[in-house]
N, C-alpha and C positions, 0 to 999 in steps of 0.2 A: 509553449504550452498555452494551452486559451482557457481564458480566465473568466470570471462572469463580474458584470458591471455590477457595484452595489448594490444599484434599483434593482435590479434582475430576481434578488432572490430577496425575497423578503421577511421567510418565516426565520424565527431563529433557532439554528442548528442544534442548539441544547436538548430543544424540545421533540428531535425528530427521532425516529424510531432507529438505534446504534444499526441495525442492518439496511437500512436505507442508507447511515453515511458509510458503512463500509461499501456498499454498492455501487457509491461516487467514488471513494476511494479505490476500488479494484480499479474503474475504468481511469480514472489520473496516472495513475502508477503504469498500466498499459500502454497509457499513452506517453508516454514519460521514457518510456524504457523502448518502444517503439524508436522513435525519434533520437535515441541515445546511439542504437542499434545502427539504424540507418545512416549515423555519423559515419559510425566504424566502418563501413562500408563491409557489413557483413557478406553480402551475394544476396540471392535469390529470394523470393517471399519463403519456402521452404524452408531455407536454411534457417531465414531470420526468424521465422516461425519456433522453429525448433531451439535455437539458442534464447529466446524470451520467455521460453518457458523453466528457465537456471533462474531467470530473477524472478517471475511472478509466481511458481510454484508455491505452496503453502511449507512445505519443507523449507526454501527459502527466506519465505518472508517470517518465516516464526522466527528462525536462527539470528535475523536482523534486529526482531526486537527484542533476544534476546540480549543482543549486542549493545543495542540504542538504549535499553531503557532506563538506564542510567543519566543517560543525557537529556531525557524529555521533562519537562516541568511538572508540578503536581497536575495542573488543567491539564496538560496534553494525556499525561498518564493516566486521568480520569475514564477519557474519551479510549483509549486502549482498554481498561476496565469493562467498559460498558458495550464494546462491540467483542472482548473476550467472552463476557459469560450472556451473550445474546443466544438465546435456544435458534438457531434454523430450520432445525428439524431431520436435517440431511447433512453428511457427510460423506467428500467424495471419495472414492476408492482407494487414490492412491495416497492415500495419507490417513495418520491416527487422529483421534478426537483433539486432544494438546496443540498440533500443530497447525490442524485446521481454524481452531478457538484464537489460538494468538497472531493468525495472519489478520483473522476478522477482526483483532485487539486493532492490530494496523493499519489496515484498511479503512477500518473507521476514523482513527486517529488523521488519516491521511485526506477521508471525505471533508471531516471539519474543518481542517485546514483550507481547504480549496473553497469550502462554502464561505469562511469567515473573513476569504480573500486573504491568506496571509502569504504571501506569493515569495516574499524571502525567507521564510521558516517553511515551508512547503520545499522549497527548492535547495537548500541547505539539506533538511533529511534524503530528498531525493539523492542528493548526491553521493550523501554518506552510504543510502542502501546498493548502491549501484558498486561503491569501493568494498562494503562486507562482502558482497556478494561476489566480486570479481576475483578478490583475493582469497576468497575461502574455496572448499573443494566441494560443490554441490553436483561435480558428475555421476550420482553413484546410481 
């Protein structure tokens, strides 16, 4: 996973708008699960395409933090808070308001992480969402 050098980013992520860090967070997790994928040697860009969307779906990723959110700290749970109830304005088709709201919880939670550089607590949840998600039954 590529990471950003300290200097690199300078504003501090508390201050930034919760849909901005879920926006880094959607693409971390992407990439995260990309790279997980292409271990397993799934086949095809198609196939892989279509099996990455079990973990990055919002159905997924809600069910995760359902899962998780026991485990995350008050701060982390903050930053979940705050990309939870962020208005976007849109929500997509195939999912309800709830699920879409608590993936953004995540996302966010997952952008901070990556901006504040905490690259063992970032990869630790990684890996836990990738064991929810594999052993739970998200084919439906």
């Amino acid at each position: 996973m590529i990471f950003l050098n300290e200097e690199e980013f300078q504003s501090d992520p508390k201050l930034l708008n919760p849909l901005s860090l879920a926006y880094m967070g959607d693409a971390v997790l992407e990439v995260y699960i990309r790279g997980h994928l292409i271990k397993k040697q799934i086949g095809k860009p198609h196939q892989l395409h279509r099996e990455a969307t079990r973990y990055v779906s919002a159905k997924a990723q809600s069910r995760v933090l359902q899962t998780l959110k026991e485990e995350l700290t008050e701060e982390e749970f903050w930053f979940v808070k705050r990309g939870r109830n962020a208005k976007s304005g849109t929500v997509p088709k195939n999912t309800d308001v709830i699920e879409y709201r608590n993936s953004s919880g995540l996302e966010c939670l997952l952008g901070y992480l990556y901006l504040i550089n905490q690259r063992e607590r970032l990869i630790d949840l990684m890996g836990k969402i990738v064991t929810i998600i594999e052993t739970g039954d998200d084919h439906e």
